[in-house]
N, C-alpha and C positions, 0 to 999 in steps of 0.2 A: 539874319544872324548866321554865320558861318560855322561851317560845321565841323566839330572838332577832331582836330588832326590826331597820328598816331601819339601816341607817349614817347617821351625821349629816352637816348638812349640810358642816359645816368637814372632813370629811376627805372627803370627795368633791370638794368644792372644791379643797382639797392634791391630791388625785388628779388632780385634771381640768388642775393647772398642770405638773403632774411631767412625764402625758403628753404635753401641748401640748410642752414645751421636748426631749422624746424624738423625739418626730414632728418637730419642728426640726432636730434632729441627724441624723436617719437623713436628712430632703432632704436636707440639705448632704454629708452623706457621698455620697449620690447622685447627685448634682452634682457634685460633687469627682474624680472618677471621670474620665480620660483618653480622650476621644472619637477613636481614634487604631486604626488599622487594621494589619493584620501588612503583610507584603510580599511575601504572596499576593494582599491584597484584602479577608481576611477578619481579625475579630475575634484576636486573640491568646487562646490557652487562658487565662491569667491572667488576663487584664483580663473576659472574657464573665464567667469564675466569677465574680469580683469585682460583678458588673454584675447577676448576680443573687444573688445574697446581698444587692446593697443594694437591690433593688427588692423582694424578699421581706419583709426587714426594714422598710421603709417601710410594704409595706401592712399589717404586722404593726400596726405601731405607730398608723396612720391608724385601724385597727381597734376598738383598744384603745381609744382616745381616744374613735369614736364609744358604743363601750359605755359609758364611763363619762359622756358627756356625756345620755346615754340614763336613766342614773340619776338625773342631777341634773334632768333636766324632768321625772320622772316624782315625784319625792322632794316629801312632804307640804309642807316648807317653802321649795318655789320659787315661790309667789304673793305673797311679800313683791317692794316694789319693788326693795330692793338685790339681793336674792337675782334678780329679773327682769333686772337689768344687767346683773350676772354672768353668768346662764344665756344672754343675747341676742350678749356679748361672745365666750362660749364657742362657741355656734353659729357665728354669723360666723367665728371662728377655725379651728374643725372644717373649716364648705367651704371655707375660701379654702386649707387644707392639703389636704382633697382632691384640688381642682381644682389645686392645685400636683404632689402628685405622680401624677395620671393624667396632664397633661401631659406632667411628666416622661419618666413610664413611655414615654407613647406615642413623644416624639421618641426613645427609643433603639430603641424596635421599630422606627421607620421607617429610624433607622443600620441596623439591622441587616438591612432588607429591602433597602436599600442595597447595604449589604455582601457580602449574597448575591446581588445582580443583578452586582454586579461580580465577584464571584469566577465566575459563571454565564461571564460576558461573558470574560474572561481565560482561562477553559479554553475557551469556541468560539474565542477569538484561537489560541492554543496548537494547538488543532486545525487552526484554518486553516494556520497557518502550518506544522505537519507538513505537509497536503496540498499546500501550496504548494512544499515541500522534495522528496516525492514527484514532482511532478509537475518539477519542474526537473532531477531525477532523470533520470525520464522520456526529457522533453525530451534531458538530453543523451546519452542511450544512442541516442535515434532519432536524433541528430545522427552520433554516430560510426558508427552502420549507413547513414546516407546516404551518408558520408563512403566506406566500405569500397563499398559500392555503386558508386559513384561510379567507384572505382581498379578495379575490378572491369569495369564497364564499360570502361573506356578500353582494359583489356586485352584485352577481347572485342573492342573496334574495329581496337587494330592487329593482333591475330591475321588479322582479316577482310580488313584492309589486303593484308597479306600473304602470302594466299591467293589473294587476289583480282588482284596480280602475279603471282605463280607461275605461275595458271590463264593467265593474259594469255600469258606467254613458252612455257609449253607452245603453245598455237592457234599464237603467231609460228612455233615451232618445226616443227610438222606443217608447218603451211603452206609454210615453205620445201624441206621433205622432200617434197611434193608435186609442189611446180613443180618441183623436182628432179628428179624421177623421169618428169613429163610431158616435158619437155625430153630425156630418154635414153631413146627406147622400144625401141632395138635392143639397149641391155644388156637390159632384161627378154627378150628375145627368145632372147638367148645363152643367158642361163641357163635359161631351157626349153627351149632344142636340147640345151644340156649335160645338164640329167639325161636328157632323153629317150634320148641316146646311152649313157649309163651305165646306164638299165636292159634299153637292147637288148643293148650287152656282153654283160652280166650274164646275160639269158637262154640267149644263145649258148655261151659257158660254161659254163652247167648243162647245156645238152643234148649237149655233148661231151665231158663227163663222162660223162654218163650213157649215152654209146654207148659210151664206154670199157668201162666198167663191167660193158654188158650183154656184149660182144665176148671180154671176159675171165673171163665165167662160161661161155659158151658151148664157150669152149676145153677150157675143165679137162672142159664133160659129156662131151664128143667123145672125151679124151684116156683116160678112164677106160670106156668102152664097149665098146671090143675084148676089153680083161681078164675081164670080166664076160662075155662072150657066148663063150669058148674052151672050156668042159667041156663046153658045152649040145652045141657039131658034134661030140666025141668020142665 
């Protein structure tokens, strides 16, 4: 069985147009595509999938094209001049799709590097703004402890206020109990002759008791002494 030869050149040619107008379709579907962000910041699930499947599919198809266009300059009968049109026509068609969809590709990498500095940038906003809510927080709890501080003190002042009267009207107080008492020095005098008379009384009355006392023990030994001493003279 003999072994089969290269492909001719008319179906490689059919091939290399089929491609070309595939490779057209997939930029435009690529293009087509909704350059449109969620409302987070970031890509929608939907749309990213979408976004790569068509940049996949592109370079699929960019691929394809250069292989086949690989065939046709390498193929015995591309040194004819028509055959030279076509293959020069092919090339030029090949880069300028290229060069179309790495553009492509590239502006939505850079959407997308976009999209992630802002989504970046919206959670440090989000954060700030938590620490901004903490701190106002904050703010008003050390506001209501000034505040309590504050009533706090005033009460510590007039307590002090009104001690500090008190204290004032006790000193008036002595003080007139003083000149009082310098002013009348023969009451103080009275009443130290008084007790002093009350404790010589008082002395005096013990010891006349107590002669009582001894005068009425002395009777009763006397009174019973004869009775006792009667057997002994017998």
């Amino acid at each position: 069985m003999a072994a089969a030869g290269p492909e001719d050149w008319t179906s490689l040619r059919r091939r290399a147009r089929m491609a070309e107008a595939r490779v057209e379709q997939a930029l435009r579907a690529y293009e087509a595509l909704p350059p449109v962000t969620g409302s987070s910041g970031s890509l929608p699930p939907d749309v990213d999938e979408k976004e790569k499947e068509a940049a996949s599919w592109a370079a699929a198809q960019v691929e394809d094209f250069r292989h086949i266009y690989e065939a046709l300059r390498q193929h015995p009968e591309a040194g004819s001049a028509a055959n030279a049109r076509f293959l020069s026509r092919t090339g030029s068609a090949l880069t300028s799709l290229t060069q179309r969809q790495q553009s492509l590709h590239a502006a939505y990498e850079r959407r997308r590097e976009r999209d992630s500095l802002f989504t970046s940038r919206r959670a440090g906003a989000g954060d700030a703004q938590d620490l901004h809510a903490a701190m106002a927080g904050e703010r008003s709890h050390l506001t209501g402890t000034n505040r309590e501080m504050d009533e706090l003190l005033k009460g510590m002042d007039a307590t002090s206020s009104r001690l500090a009267d008190d204290n004032a009207s006790l000193e008036r107080s002595r003080s007139t109990t003083e000149r009082y008492l310098a002013k009348l020095p023969v009451v103080g005098d009275l009443i130290g002759s008084i007790r002093d008379r009350r404790k010589r009384n008082q002395l005096i009355l013990a010891a006349v008791i107590a002669a009582v006392v001894c005068f009425f023990l002395w009777f009763l030994v006397l009174r019973h002494m004869p009775s006792s001493s009667t057997p002994a003279e017998e």
